[in-house]
C-alpha positions as CSV (number, residue, x, y, z in Angstrom):
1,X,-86.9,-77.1,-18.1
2,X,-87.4,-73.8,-15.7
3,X,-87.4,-75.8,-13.0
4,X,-84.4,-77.6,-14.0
5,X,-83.4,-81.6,-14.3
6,X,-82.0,-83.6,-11.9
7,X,-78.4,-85.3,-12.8
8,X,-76.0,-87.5,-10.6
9,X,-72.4,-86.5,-10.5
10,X,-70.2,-88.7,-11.1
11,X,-67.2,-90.7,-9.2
12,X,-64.8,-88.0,-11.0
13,X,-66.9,-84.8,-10.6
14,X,-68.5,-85.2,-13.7
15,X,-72.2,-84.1,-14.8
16,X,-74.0,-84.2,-18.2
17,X,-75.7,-80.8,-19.7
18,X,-79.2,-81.9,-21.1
19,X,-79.6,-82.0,-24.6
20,X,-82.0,-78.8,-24.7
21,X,-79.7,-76.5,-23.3
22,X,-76.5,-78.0,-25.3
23,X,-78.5,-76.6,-28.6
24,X,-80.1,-73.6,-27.0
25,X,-76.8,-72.4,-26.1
26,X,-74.4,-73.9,-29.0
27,X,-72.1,-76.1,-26.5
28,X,-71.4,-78.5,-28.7
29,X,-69.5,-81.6,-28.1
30,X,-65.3,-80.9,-27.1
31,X,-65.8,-77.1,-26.1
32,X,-65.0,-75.5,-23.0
33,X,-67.6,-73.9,-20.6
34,X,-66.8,-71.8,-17.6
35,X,-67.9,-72.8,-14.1
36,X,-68.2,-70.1,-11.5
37,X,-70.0,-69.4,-8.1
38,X,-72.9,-66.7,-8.3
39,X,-74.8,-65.7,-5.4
40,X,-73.9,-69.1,-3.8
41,X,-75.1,-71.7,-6.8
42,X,-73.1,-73.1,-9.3
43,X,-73.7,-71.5,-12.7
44,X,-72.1,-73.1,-15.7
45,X,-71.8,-70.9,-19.0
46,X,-70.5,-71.5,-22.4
47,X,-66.8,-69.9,-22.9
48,X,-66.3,-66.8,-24.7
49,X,-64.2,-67.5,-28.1
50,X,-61.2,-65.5,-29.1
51,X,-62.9,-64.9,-32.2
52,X,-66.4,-63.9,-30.2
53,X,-64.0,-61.7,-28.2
54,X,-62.1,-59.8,-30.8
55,X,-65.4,-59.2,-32.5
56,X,-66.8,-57.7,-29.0
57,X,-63.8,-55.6,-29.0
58,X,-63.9,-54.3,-32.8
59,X,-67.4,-53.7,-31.5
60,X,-67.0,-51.8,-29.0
61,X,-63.9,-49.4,-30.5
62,X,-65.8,-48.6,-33.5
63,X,-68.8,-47.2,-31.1
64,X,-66.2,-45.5,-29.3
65,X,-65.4,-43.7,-32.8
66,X,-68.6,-43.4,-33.6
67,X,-69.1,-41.4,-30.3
68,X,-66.0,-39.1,-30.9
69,X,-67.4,-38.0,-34.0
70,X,-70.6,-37.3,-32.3
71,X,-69.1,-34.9,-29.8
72,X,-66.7,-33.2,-32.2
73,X,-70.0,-32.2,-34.2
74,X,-71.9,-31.4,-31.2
75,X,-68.9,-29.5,-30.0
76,X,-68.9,-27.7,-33.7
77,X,-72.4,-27.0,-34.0
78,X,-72.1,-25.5,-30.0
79,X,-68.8,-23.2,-30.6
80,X,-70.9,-21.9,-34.4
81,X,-73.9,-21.0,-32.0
82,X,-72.7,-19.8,-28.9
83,X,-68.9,-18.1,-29.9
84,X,-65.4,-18.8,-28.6
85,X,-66.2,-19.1,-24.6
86,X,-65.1,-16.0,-22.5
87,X,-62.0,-15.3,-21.5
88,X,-61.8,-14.9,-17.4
């Protein structure tokens, strides 16, 4: 399919998504997929659960925390080698 499949739209708009890429990328049958403009073609996605979401966001906090721990030991292990920093 890289050089895609031809469909016919519809009286009401309406086109189907092959088969292939229905299972390749989980849109199942009832779900919502996003339709934007890119770089002046029509690009249809599948939709971004709440759950998918929230899970990218627990995601992304903990290696935020992760990160902050990182830098206070850096910041540790710098102050034990090098002394308090001069006083101008």
């Amino acid at each position: 399919m890289s050089n895609g499949e031809r469909r016919k739209i519809g009286e009401r708009g309406q086109v189907t998504i092959p088969k292939e890429l229905r299972e390749r990328f989980g849109i199942e049958s009832g779900e919502e997929v996003v339709i934007r403009e890119e770089a002046g073609k029509i690009v249809i996605g599948r939709s971004v659960t709440r759950e998918e979401l929230a899970e990218g966001y627990r995601q992304r906090a903990q290696r935020d925390a992760d990160l902050a721990d990182e830098l206070e030991t850096v910041s540790a292990e710098a102050n034990d080698r090098l002394g308090d920093p001069p006083e101008w």
